[in-house]
C-alpha positions, 0 to 999 in steps of 0.5 A: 795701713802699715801698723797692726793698730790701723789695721785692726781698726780698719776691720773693725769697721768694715764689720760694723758698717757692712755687717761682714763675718769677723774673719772676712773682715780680717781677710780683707784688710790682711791682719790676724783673725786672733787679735781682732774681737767684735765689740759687744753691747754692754749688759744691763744699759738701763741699770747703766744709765740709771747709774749715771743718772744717779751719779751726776746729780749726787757726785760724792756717792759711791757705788753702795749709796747708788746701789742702794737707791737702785733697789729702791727702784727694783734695780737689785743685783749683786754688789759685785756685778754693782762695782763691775758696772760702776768701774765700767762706767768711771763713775769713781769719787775723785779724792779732794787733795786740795784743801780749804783756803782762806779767801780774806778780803775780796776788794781790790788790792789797793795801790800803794801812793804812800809809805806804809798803805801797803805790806807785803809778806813772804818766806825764804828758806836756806841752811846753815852748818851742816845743811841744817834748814831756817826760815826767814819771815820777810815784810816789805813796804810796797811803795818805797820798796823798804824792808821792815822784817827780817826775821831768821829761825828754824821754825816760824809759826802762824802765832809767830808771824803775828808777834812780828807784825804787832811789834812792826805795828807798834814801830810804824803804826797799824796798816791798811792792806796786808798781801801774802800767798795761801801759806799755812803760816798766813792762812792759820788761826792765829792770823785770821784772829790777829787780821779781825782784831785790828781791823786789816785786809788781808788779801791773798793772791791766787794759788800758783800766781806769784806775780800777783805779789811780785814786790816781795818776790823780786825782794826774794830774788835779789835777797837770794842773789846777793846775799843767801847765794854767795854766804855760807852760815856756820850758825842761826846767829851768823846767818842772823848777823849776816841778814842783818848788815845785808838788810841795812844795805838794802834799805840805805846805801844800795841803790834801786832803778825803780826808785831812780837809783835812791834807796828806800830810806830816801825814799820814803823820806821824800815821800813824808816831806812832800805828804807833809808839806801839801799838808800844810799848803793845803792848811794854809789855803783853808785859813786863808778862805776862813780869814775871806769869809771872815772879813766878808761878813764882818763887812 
């Protein structure tokens, strides 16, 4: 027992457990009567324990509400002595801080066989002139990696985004599967209206787990690598000139491993002729057992 803590513990239970003076104690273990107290019972147990009692079962209630259903069954003090036992007791309302999110769909995130099943949506932050903040808006095809959006202004809202993607479906066509974290942009009610009026599924990922999202995050870091870490923008349209040259380079002449160093554009070029030409196979194979069954029964 070298430090006083150790100490004052130790005499603390010798007094408890072989009921010996406070001052014996102290003797004994060799620390200073004066920073040594013998614990006492705390007052009013049964109104603590109704207290407890009360809160566990309505957690949201403070110390008025509990008081007053505490003189609802006899249990009157005054309101002071009523906040002494509540705060003794840590029986505080913790403060909500989080707020309410947007679940969207519930099934599982499909896997992206095909060009334009699945899209993904995030932003990315930098500045221009003089540390003047703008954001970007970026959609990416999962399966073939190419980017469709890439949208820079200082401010991007919820009913902006949902302009985007109207004029992304209008280009590409309406998809199936939307994936984007909990952002007030993605969660606002101009999106949830836009998601229900052409029928989409928009799955968020869990608070805190971007990888559950991870093609347009690696999107994001390769944008911010070779590009927003190695340009300065004078302007909104410099930047915006500059995203754009970068963002045909992306889709068109740099090549990527997880696509066997093809670009996206290839891509997904390969992807529709293989679609299109098991589609006429398998077209093909349907008129011929048409044309069988014909000759069977004309048989």
């Amino acid at each position: 027992m070298t430090t006083p803590n150790v100490r004052q513990a130790a005499a603390r239970k010798a007094m408890r457990d072989h009921d010996i003076s406070q001052r014996r104690a102290c003797r004994l273990v060799g620390v200073d009567p004066k920073t040594v107290r013998r614990d006492r019972p705390p007052d009013n147990p049964e109104v603590r324990e109704e207290m407890k009692a009360i809160a566990s079962k309505r957690r949201r209630f403070g110390y008025r509400r509990i008081g007053v259903l505490l003189e609802r069954k006899g249990m009157i003090m005054n309101h002071k002595k009523l906040y002494r036992l509540y705060t003794d007791e840590k029986l505080g309302v913790r403060r909500r801080r989080g707020r309410k999110r947007a679940r969207g769909s519930r099934t599982p995130i499909p896997v992206p066989l095909r060009p334009g099943e699945r899209w993904s949506l995030d932003f990315v932050s930098d500045t221009f002139g003089a540390s003047r903040k703008f954001r970007m808006l970026a959609v990416n095809d999962d399966c073939c990696r190419e980017n469709l959006c890439l949208v820079a202004d200082t401010s991007i809202s919820g009913a902006r985004v949902a302009r985007e993607l109207d004029a992304l479906v209008r280009i590409c066509g309406k998809r199936a599967c939307i994936v984007s974290d909990n952002g007030t942009e993605f969660t606002s009610r101009a999106i949830l209206k836009w998601a229900g009026d052409n029928d989409v599924d928009w799955h968020y990922i869990d608070p805190g787990k971007p990888q559950q999202n991870g093609f347009i995050e690696s999107f994001n870091g390769s944008l911010r690598d070779e590009l927003l870490n190695e340009e300065i923008f004078d302007t909104l349209d410099d930047a915006r000139r500059k995203l754009a040259l970068w963002r045909y380079d992306y889709n068109n002449v740099r090549p990527h491993s997880s696509l066997g160093n093809q670009t996206p554009a290839e891509a997904r070029r390969a992807l529709e002729q293989f679609e299109g030409s098991a589609h006429d196979a398998l077209a093909q194979t349907d008129d011929e057992e048409y044309e069988t069954q014909a000759r069977k029964l004309s048989l």
